[in-house]
C-alpha positions in Angstrom: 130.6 135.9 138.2 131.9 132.5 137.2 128.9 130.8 139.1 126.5 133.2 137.5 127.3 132.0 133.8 126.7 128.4 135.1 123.7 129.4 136.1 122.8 131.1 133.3 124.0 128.0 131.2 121.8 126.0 133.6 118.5 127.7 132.9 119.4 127.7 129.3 119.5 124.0 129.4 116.1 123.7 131.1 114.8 126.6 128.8 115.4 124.1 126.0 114.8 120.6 127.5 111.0 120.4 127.1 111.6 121.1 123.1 113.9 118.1 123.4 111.5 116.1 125.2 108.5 117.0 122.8 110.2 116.2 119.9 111.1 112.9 121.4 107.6 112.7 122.8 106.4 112.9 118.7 108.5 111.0 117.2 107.7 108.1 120.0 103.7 108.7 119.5 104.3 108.3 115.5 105.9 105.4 115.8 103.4 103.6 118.2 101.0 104.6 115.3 102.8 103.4 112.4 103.4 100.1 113.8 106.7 98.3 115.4 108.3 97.7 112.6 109.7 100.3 110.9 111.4 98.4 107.8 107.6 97.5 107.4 106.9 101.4 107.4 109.8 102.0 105.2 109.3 99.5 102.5 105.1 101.0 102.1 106.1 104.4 102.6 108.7 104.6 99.4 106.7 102.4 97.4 103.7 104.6 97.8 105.8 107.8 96.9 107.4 106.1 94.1 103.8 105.4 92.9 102.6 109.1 93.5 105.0 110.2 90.8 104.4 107.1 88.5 100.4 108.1 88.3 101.5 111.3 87.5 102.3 110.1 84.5 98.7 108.3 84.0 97.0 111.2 84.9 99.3 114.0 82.2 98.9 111.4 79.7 93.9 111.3 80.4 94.4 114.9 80.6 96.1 115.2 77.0 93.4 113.1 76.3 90.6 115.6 76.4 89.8 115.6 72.3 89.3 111.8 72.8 87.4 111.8 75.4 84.7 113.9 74.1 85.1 111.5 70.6 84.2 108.4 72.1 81.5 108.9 74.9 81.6 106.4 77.2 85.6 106.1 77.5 86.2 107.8 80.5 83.5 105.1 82.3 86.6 102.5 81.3 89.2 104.8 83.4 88.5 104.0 87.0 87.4 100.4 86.1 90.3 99.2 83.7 92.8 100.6 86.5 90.8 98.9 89.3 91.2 95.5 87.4 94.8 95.6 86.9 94.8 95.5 90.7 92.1 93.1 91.3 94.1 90.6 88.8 97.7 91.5 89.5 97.0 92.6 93.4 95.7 89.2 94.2 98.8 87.8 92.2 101.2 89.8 94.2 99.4 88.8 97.6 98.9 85.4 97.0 102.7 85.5 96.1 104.0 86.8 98.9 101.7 84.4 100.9 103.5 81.2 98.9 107.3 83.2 100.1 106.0 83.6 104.2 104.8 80.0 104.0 108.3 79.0 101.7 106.5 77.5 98.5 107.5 80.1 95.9 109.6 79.6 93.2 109.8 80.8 90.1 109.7 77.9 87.4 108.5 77.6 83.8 106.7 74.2 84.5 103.2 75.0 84.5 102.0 72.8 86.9 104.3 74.6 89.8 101.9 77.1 91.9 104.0 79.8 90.1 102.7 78.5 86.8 99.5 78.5 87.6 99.8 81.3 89.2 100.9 83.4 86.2 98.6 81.4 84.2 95.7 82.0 86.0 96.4 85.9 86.3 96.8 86.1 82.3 93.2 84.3 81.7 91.5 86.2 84.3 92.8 89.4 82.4 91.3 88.6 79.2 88.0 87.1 80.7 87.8 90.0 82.9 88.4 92.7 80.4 85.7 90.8 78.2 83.1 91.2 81.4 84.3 94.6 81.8 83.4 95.8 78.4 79.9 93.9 78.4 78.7 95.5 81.1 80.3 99.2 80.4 78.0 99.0 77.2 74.8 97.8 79.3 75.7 100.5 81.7 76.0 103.4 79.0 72.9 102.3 77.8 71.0 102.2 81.1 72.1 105.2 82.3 71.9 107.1 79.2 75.7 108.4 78.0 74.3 110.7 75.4 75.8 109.3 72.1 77.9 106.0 74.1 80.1 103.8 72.0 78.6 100.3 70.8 79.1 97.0 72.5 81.9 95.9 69.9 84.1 99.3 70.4 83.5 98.9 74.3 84.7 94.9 73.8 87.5 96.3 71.8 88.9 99.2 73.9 88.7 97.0 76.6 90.3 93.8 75.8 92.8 95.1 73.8 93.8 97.8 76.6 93.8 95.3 79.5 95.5 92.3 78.1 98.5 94.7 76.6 98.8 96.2 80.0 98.1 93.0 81.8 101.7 91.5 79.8 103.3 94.5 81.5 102.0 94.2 84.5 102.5 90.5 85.3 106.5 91.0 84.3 106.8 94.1 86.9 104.6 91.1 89.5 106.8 88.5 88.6 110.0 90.8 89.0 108.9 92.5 92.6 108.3 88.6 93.6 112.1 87.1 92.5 113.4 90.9 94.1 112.1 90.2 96.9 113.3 86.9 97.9 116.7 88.6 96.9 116.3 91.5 99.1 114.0 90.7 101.5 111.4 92.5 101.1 108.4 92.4 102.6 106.2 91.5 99.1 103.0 92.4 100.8 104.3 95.9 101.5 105.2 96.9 98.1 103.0 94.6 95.8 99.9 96.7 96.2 101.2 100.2 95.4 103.5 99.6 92.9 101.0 97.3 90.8 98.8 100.0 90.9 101.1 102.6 89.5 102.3 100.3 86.4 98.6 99.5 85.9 98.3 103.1 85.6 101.1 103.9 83.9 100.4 101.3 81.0 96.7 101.0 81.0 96.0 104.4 80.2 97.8 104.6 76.9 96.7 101.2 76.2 93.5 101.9 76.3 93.9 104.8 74.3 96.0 102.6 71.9 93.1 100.5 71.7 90.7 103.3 70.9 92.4 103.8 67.8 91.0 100.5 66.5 87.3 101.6 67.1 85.5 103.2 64.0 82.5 105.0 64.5 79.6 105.0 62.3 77.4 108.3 62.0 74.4 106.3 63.8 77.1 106.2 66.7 77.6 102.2 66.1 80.7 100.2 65.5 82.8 100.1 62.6 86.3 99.4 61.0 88.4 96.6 62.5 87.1 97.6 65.6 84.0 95.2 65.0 86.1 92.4 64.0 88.6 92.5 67.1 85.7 92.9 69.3 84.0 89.8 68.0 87.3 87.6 68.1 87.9 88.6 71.8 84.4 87.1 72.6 85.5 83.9 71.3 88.7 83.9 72.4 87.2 84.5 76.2 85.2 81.5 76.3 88.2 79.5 74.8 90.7 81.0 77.4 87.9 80.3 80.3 87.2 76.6 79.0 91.0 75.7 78.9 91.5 77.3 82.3 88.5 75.1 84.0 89.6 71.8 82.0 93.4 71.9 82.0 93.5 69.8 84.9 95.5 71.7 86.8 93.6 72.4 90.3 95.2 75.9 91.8 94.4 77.0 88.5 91.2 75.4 88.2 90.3 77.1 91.9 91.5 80.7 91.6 89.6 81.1 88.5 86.4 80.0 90.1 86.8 82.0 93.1 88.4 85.1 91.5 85.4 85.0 88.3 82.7 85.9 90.6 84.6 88.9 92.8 86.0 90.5 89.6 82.5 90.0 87.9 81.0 92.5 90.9 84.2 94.4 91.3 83.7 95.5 87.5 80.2 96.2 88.2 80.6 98.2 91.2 84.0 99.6 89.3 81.9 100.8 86.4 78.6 102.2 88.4 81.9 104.6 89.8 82.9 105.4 86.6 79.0 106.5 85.6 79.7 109.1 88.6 82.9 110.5 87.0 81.1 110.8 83.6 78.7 112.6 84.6 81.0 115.2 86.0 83.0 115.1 82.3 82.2 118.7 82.1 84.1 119.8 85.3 87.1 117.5 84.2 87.3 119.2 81.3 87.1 122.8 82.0 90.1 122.0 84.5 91.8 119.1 82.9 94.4 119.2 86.4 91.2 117.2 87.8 92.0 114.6 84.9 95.4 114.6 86.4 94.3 113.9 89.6 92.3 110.8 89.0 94.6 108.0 88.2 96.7 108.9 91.7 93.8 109.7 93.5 91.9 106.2 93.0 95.0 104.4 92.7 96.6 105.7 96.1 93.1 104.9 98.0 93.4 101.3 96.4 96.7 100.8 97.2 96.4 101.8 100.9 93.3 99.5 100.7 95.7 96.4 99.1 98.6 96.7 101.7 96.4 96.2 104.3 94.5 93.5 102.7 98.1 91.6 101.8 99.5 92.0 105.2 96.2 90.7 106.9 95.6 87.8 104.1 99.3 87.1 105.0 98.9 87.1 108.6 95.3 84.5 108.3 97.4 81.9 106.4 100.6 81.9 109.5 97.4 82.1 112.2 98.8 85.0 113.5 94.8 86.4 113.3 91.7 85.0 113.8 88.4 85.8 112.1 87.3 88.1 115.1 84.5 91.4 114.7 87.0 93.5 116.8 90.6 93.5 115.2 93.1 91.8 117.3 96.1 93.5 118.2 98.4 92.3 115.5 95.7 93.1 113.1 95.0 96.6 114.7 98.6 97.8 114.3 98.5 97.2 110.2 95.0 99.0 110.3 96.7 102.3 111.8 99.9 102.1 110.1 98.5 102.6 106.7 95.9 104.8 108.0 98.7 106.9 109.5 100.0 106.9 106.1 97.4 108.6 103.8 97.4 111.6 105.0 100.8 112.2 103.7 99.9 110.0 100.8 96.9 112.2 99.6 98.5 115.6 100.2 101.5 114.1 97.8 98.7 113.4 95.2 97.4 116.7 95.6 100.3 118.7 95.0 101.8 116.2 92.5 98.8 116.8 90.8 98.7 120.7 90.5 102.3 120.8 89.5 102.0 118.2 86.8 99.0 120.7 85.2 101.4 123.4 85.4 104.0 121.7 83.9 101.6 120.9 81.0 100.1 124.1 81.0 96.4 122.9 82.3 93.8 124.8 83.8 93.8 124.1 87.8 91.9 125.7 90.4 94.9 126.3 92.4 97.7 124.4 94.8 95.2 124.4 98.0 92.2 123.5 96.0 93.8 120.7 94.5 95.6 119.4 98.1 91.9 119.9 99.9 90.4 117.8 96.8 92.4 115.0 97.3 93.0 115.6 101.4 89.1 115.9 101.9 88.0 112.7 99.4 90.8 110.8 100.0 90.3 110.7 104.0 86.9 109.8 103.5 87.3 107.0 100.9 90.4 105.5 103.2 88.2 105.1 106.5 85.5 102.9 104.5 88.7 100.8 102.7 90.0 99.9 105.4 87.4 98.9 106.9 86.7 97.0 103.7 89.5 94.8 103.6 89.9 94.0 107.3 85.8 92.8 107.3 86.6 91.5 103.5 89.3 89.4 104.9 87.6 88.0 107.5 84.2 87.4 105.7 86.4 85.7 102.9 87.8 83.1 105.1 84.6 82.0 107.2 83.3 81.5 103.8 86.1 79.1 102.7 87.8 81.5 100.0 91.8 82.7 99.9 91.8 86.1 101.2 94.6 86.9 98.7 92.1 86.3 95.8 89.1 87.4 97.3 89.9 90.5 99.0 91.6 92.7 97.2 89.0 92.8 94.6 86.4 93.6 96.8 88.3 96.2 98.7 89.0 97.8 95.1 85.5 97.5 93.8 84.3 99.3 97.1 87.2 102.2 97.0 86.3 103.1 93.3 82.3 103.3 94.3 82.9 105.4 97.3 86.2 107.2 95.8 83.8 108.4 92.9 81.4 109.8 94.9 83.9 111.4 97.5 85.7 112.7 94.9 82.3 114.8 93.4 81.5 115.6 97.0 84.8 117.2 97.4 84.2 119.1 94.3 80.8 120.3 95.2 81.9 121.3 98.8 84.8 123.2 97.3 82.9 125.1 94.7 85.1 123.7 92.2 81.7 122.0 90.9 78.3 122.5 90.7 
């Protein structure tokens, strides 16, 4: 009898042993994908959920927007843009940043002559020149492609400047402070940097923008009018005076990331803007199920900071020489590229849901939990494969040229996400039936 139980206790053990060893089987395939260095894994993983919930926010506060939105045609074309650049500026910062701590030349110092002066300084007259750029070519771009009754050139200049240098202030303290943390705590800068940029941009640019709007007056012929015209004019001049100081102060990192940065954000915007032409024309849909508008700031900010963790840890890894400039990733190289892949899946279903539950919270129309999770699972996917592709080529194609990868890069990688995000993002609606 005894020998019996044993033996029945015996095949219960082997009855439950391949369970044991599958689980152990998972967890040991999972972690060959998301890399050998868990802390690594951590450190992106939390900041990326931390940001899910912060671009909740962003996306509650464009989808109480809705009445101003249909005021000032041509806003919404500033959304996905004014968030990219935010990024572009502040990204680069972060990377370039956590470059100077690997290599040991960070500090933070008031003197503006240190590389964190220039740094800082650099990033703050890039915003304004930047914003200037961006607000230019919105208007050209509204006209072009016709944005039945568009804002005029002074209320884009306006709306723009104003928005981007307010949130830019914010944005370079929550920089600075991630930088000084993580000498303190050792984090890995280029893990964090990225995502959590991206959701204060978010967070701040929206309702700056929308702060800003409130300056803007418009005429009944559509024009500008109201103090809107006069701010608008004074940021022009106060661009070229902000870009002429930074190119003459004698102060060369200055003097160079400003010349290499000017001509990536000037076709990041571009390309930034042409995306926010696609969303624009789908106003309608957003607006008959304003949980859509809650899904955009995540949705494009999650798929740009997957994009900028890559591009941080690979701009990192150039300047130590732990990578070469090679068509096929190297092995180090390879192991970034399919950690962060391995983590948008999670990321994107996150957005989704955070999404449909912030519309209910709010009381907006939503086409439903799965709708919303396939939306963001389906064009998120699709938009992550071409980013990350983006920033491992970018990074390479930046240094054969001569330029910093942590300047160059993320811009570019940014840029591309918000082209392809846009049109992923209407593809997904159309394939779902959500648009037509």
């Amino acid at each position: 009898m005894n020998y019996r139980v044993g033996e029945m206790q015996h095949e219960s053990c082997d009855q439950s042993w391949p369970t044991l060893t599958s689980m152990r089987s998972f967890v040991a395939r999972l972690v060959r994908i998301l890399g050998p260095d868990p802390a690594a894994v951590a450190q992106s993983g939390v900041a990326l959920l931390v940001s899910v919930v912060a671009t909740l926010g962003a996306g509650l506060t464009l989808a109480s927007a809705e009445t101003r939105l249909e005021e000032l045609p041509g806003l919404l074309l500033l959304v996905p843009a004014a968030i990219a650049q935010r990024g572009n500026v502040f990204g680069a910062l972060g990377s370039r940043m956590g470059t100077a701590i690997h290599t040991g030349e960070f500090n933070i110092s008031r003197r503006p002559d240190t590389v964190f002066g220039q740094n800082v300084l650099a990033s703050l007259g890039l915003s304004l020149i930047a914003a200037t750029w961006l607000g230019l070519v919105a208007w050209l771009l509204a006209r072009l492609f016709r944005v039945e009754g568009a804002m005029g050139i002074l209320d884009f200049l306006t709306i723009s400047a104003v928005g981007g240098v307010v949130a830019s202030v914010v944005v370079l303290g929550i920089t600075v402070a991630l930088a000084a943390g993580s000498t303190r705590f050792g984090w890995d800068l280029d893990n964090v940097t990225a995502p959590l940029v991206t959701a204060t941009g978010d967070l701040v640019t929206l309702p700056a923008l929308l702060g800003a709007s409130l300056l803007v007056g418009r005429k009944a012929d559509g024009g500008s009018g109201g103090v809107g015209s006069f701010v608008g004019l004074t940021v022009l001049v106060l661009a070229a005076v902000v870009l002429t100081l930074c190119l003459r102060r004698g102060l060369p990192l200055l003097r160079r990331i400003v010349l290499e940065s000017l001509p990536v954000l000037s076709v990041a915007s571009f390309i930034s803007l042409v995306a926010g032409i696609v969303v624009e024309g789908s106003l309608g849909t957003f607006l008959e199920q304003p949980a859509l508008l809650v899904l955009v700031p995540a949705y494009f900010g999650m798929a740009g900071a997957l994009g900028g963790i890559l591009s941080s840890r690979l701009g990192s890894k150039v300047h130590l020489g732990l990578i070469q400039p090679r068509a096929i990733p190297q092995r180090e190289a390879w192991l970034d590229i399919r950690s962060v892949a391995a983590l948008a899946v999670p990321i994107f279903v996150s957005v989704g849901l955070a999404a449909h539950l912030g519309s209910v919270v709010v009381d907006a129309a939503s086409p439903g939990v799965g709708t919303m999770v396939a939306i963001a699972l389906l064009a998120g996917t699709g938009a992550t494969v071409v980013v990350l592709a983006v920033a491992y080529y970018g990074t390479l194609g930046a240094v054969r040229v001569g330029l910093d990868p942590d300047t160059a890069t993320i811009p570019l990688t940014n840029s591309v996400l918000d082209l392809v995000g846009a049109f992923t993002l209407v593809g997904a609606l159309l394939l779902l039936g959500v648009a037509t």
